[in-house]
KELUM-346772 format. One record per atom (N, C-alpha, C, CB): residue number from 0; atom name; x, y, z. Coordinates in Angstrom, 1 decimal, always signed. Glycine has a CB too. Example, Ala and Ser with C-alpha at 12.3 -4.5 7.8 and 13.67 -1.06 7.14 Angstrom:
+-----+------+--------+--------+--------+
!   n ! atom !     c1 !     c2 !     c3 !
+-----+------+--------+--------+--------+
!   0 !    N !  +13.2 !   -5.7 !   +7.8 !
!   0 !   CA !  +12.3 !   -4.5 !   +7.8 !
!   0 !    C !  +13.2 !   -3.3 !   +7.8 !
!   0 !   CB !  +11.3 !   -4.5 !   +9.0 !
!   1 !    N !  +12.8 !   -2.2 !   +7.1 !
!   1 !   CA !  +13.7 !   -1.1 !   +7.1 !
!   1 !    C !  +12.9 !   +0.0 !   +7.9 !
!   1 !   CB !  +14.1 !   -0.6 !   +5.7 !
+-----+------+--------+--------+--------+
***
This chain:
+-----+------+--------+--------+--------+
!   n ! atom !     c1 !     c2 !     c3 !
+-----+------+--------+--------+--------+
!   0 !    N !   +0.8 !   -1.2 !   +0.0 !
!   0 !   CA !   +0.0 !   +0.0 !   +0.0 !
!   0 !    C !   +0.9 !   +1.2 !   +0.0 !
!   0 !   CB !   -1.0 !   +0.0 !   +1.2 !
!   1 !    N !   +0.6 !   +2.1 !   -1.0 !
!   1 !   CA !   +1.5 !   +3.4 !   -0.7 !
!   1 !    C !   +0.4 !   +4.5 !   +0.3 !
!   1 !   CB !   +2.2 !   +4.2 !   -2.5 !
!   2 !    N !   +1.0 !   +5.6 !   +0.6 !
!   2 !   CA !   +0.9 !   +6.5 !   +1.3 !
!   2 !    C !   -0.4 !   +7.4 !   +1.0 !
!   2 !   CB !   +2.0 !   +7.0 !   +1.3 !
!   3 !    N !   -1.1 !   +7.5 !   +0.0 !
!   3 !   CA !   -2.3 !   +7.5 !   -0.7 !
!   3 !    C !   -3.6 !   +6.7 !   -0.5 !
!   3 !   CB !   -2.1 !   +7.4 !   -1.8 !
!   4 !    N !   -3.2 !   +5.3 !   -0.5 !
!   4 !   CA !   -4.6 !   +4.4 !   -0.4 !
!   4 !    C !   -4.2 !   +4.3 !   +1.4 !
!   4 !   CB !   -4.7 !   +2.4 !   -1.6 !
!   5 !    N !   -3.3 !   +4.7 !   +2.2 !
!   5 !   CA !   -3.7 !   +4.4 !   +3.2 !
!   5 !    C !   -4.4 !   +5.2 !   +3.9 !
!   5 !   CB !   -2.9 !   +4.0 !   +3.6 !
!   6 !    N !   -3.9 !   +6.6 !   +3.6 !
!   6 !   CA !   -5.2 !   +7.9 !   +3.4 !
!   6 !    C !   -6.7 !   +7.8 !   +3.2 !
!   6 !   CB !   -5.0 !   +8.7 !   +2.3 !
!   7 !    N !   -6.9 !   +7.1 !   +2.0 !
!   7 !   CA !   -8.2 !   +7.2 !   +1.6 !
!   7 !    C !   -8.6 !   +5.8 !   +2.4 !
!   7 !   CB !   -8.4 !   +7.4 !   -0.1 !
!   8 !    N !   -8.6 !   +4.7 !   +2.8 !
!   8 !   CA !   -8.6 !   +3.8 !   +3.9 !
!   8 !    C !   -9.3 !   +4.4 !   +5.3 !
!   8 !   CB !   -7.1 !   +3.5 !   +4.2 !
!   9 !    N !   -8.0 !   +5.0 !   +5.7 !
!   9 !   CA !   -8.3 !   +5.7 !   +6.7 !
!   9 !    C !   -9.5 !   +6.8 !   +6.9 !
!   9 !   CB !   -7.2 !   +6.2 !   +7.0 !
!  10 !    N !   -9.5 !   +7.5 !   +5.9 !
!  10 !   CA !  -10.6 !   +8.1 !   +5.9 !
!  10 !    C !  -12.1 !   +7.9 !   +5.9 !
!  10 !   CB !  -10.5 !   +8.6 !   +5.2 !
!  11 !    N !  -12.1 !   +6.3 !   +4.8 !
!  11 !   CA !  -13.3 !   +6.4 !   +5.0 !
!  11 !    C !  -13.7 !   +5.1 !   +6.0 !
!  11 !   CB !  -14.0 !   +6.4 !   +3.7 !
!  12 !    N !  -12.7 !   +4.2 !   +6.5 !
!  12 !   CA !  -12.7 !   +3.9 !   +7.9 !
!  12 !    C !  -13.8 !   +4.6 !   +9.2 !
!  12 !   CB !  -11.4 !   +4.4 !   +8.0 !
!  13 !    N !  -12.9 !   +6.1 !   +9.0 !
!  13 !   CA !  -12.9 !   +7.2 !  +10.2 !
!  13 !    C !  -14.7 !   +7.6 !  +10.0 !
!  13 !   CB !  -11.7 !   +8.8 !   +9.8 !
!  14 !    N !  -15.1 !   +7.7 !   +8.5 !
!  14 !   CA !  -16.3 !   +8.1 !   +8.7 !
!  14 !    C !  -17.4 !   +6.8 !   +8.9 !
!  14 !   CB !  -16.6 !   +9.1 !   +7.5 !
!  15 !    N !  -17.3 !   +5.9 !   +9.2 !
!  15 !   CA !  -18.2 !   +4.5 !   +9.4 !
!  15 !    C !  -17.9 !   +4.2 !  +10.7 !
!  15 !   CB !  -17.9 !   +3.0 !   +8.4 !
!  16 !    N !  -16.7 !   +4.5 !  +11.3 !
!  16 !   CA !  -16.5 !   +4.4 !  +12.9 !
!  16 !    C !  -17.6 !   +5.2 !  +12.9 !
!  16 !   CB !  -15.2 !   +4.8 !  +13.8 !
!  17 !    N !  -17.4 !   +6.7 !  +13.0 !
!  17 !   CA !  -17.9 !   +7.7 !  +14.1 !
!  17 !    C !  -19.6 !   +7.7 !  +13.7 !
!  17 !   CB !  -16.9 !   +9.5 !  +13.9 !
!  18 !    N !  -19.9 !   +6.8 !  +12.6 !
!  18 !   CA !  -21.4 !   +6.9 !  +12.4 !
!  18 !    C !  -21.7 !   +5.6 !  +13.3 !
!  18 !   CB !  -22.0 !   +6.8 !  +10.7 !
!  19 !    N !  -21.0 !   +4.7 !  +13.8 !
!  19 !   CA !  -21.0 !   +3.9 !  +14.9 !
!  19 !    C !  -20.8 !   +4.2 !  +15.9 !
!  19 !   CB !  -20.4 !   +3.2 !  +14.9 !
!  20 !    N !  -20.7 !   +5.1 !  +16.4 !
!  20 !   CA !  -20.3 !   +5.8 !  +17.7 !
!  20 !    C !  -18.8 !   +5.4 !  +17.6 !
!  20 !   CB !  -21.2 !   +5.4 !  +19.2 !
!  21 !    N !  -17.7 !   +4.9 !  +17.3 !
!  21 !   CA !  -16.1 !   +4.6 !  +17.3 !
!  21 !    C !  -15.5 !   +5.5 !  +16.9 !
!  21 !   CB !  -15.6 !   +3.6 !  +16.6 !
!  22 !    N !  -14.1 !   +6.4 !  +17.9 !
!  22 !   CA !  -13.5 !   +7.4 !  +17.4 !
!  22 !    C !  -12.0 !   +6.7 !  +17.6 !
!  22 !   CB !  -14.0 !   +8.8 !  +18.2 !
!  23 !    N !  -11.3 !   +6.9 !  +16.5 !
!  23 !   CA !  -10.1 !   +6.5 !  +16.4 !
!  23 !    C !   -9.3 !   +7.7 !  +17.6 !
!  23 !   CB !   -9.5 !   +6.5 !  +14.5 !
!  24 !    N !   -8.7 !   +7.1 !  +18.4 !
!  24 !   CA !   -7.3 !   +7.9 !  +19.3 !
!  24 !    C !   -6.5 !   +7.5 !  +18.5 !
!  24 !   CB !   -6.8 !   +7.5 !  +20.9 !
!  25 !    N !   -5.5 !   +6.5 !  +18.0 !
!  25 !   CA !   -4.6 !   +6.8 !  +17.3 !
!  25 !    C !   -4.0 !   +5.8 !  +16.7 !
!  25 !   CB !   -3.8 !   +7.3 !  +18.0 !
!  26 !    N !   -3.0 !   +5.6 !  +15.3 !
!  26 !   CA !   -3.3 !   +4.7 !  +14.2 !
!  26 !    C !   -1.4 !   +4.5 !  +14.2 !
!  26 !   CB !   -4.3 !   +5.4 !  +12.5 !
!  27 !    N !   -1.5 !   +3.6 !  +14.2 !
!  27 !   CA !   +0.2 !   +2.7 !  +14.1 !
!  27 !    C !   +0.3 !   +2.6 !  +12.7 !
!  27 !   CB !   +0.4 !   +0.9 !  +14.8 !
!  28 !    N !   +1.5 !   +2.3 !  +12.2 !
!  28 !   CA !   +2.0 !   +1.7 !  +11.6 !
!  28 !    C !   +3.6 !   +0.8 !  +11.6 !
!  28 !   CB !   +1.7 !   +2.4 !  +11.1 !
!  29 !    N !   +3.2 !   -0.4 !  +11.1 !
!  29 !   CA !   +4.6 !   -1.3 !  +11.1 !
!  29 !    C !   +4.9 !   -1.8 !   +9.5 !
!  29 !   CB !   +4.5 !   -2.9 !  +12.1 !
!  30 !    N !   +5.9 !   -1.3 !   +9.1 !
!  30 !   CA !   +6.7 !   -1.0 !   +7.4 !
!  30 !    C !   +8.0 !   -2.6 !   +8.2 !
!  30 !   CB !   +8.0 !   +1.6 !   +7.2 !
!  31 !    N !   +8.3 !   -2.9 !   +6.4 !
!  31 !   CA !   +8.9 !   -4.1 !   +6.6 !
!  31 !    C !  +10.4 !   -2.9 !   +6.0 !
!  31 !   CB !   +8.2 !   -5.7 !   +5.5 !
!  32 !    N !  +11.4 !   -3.8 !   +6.0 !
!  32 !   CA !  +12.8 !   -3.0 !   +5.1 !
!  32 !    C !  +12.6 !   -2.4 !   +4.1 !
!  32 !   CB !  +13.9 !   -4.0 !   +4.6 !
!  33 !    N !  +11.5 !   -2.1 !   +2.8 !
!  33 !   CA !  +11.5 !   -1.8 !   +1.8 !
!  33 !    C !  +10.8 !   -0.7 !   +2.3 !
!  33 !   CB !  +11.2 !   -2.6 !   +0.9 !
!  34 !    N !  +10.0 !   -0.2 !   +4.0 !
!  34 !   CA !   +9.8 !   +0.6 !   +3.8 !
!  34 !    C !   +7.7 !   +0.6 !   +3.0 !
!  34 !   CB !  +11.1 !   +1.0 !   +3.3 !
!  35 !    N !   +7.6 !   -0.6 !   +2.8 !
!  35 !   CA !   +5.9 !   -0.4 !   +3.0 !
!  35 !    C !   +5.4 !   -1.4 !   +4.1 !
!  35 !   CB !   +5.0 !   -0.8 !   +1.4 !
!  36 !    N !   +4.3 !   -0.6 !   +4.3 !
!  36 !   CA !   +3.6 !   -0.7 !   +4.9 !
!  36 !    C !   +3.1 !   -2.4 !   +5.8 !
!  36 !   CB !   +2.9 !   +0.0 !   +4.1 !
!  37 !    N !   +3.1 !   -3.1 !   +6.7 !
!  37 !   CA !   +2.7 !   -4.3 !   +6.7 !
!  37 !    C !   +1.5 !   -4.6 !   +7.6 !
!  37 !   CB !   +3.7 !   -5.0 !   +6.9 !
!  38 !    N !   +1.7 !   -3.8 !   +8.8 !
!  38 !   CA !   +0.5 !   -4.1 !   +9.8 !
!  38 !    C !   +0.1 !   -2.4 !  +10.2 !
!  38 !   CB !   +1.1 !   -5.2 !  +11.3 !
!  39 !    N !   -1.2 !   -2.0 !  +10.8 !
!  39 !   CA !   -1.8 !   -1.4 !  +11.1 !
!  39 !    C !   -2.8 !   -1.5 !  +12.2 !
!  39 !   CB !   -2.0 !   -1.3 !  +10.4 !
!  40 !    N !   -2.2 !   -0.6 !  +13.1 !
!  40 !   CA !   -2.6 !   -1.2 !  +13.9 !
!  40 !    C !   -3.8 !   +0.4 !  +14.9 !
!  40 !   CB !   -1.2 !   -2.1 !  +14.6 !
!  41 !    N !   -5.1 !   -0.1 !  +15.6 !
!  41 !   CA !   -5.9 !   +1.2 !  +15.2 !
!  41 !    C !   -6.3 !   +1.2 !  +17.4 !
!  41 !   CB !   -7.9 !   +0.8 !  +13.5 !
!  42 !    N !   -5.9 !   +2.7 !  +17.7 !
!  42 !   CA !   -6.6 !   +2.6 !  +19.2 !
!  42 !    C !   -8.0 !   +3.5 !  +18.7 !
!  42 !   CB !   -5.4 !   +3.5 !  +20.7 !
!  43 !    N !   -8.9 !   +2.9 !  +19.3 !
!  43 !   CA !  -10.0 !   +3.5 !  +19.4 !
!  43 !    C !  -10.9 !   +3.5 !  +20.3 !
!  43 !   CB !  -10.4 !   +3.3 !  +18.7 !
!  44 !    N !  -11.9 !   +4.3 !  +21.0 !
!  44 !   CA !  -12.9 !   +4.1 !  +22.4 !
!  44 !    C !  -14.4 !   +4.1 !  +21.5 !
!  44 !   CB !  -12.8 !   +5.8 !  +23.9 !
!  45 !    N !  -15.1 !   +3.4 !  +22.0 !
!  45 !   CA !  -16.5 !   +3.7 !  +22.0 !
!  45 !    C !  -17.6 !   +4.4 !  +23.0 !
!  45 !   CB !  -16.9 !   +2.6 !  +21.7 !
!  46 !    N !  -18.2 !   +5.3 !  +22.1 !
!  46 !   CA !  -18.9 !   +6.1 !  +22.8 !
!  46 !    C !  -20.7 !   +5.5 !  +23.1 !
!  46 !   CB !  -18.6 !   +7.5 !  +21.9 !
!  47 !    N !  -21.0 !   +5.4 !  +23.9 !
!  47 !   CA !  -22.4 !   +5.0 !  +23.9 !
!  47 !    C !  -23.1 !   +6.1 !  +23.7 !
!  47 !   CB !  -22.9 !   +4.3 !  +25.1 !
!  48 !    N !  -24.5 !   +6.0 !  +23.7 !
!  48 !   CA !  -25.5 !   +7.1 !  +23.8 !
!  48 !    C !  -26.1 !   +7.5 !  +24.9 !
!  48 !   CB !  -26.4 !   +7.0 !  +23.0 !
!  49 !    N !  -26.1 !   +6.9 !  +25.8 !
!  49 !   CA !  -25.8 !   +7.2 !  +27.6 !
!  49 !    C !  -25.0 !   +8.1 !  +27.7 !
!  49 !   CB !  -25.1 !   +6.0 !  +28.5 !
!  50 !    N !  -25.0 !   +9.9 !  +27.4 !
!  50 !   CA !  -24.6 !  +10.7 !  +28.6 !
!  50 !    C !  -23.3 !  +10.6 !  +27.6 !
!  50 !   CB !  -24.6 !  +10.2 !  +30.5 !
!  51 !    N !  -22.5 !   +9.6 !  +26.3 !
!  51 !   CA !  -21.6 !   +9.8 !  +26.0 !
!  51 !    C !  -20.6 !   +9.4 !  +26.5 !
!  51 !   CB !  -21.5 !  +10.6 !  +25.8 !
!  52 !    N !  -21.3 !   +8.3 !  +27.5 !
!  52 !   CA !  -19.8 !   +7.3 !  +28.2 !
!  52 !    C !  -19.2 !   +6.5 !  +27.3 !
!  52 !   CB !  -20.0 !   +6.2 !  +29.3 !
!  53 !    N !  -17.6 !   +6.2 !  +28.0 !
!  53 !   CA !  -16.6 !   +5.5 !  +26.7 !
!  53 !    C !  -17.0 !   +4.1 !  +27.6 !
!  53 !   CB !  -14.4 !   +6.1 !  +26.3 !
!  54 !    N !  -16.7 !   +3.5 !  +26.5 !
!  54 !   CA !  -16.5 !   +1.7 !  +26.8 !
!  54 !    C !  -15.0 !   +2.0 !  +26.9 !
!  54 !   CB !  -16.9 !   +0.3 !  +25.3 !
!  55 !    N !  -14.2 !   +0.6 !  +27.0 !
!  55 !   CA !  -12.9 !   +0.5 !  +27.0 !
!  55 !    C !  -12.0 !   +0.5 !  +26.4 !
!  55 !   CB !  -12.7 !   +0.1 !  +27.2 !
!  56 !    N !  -10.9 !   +1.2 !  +25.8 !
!  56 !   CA !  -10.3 !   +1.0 !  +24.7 !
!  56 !    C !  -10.1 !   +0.3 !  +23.8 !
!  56 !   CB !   -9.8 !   +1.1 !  +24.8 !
!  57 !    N !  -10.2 !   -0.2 !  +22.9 !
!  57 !   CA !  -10.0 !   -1.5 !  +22.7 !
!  57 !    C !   -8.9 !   -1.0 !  +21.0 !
!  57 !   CB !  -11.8 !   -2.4 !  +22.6 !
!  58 !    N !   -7.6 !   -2.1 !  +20.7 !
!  58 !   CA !   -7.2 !   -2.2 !  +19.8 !
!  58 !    C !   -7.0 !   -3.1 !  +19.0 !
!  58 !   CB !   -6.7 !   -2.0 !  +20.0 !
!  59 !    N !   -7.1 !   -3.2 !  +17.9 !
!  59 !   CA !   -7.0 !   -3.9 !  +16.5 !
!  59 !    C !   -6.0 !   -3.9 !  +16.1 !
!  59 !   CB !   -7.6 !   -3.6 !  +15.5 !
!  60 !    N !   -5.5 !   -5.3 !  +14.9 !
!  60 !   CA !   -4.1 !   -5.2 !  +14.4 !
!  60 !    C !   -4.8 !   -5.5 !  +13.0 !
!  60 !   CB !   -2.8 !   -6.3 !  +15.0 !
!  61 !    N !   -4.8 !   -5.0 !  +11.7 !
!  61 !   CA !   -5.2 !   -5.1 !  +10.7 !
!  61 !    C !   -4.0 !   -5.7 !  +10.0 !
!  61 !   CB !   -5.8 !   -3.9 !  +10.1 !
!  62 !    N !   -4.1 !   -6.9 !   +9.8 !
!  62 !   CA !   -2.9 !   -7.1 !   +9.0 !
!  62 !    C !   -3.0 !   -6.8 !   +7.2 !
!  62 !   CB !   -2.4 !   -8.7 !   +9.4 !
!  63 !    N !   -2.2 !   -6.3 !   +6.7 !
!  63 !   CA !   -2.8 !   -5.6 !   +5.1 !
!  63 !    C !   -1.5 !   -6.6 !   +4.2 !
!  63 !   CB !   -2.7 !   -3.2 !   +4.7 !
!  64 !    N !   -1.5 !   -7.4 !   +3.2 !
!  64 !   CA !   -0.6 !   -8.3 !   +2.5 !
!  64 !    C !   -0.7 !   -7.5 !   +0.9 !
!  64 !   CB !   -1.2 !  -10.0 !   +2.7 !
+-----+------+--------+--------+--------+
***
């Protein structure tokens, strides 16, 4: 993946979380020697509709081949 589709990924990722109530805190990345991209990895909290309380953090490892 270059640096473009991981953008547009992320983006529209970001907009299907937050229509889920899921807001990304913060997005990893792990590059092999050549320098692309191999794992992704995403922190995010969920928000309920209760008052806007978070559940617990919870993280993902997207592996992308």
């Amino acid at each position: 993946m270059n640096i473009e589709e991981i953008r547009h990924f992320i983006a529209a990722m970001n907009k299907q979380f937050e229509q889920g109530g899921i807001y990304i805190e913060r997005i990893r990345f792990t590059r092999d020697e050549t320098g692309a991209v191999e794992r992704i990895y995403i922190d995010y909290e969920q928000r309920t509709d209760a008052g806007n309380e978070k559940d617990d953090n919870e993280s993902t490892d997207g592996n992308r081949d």
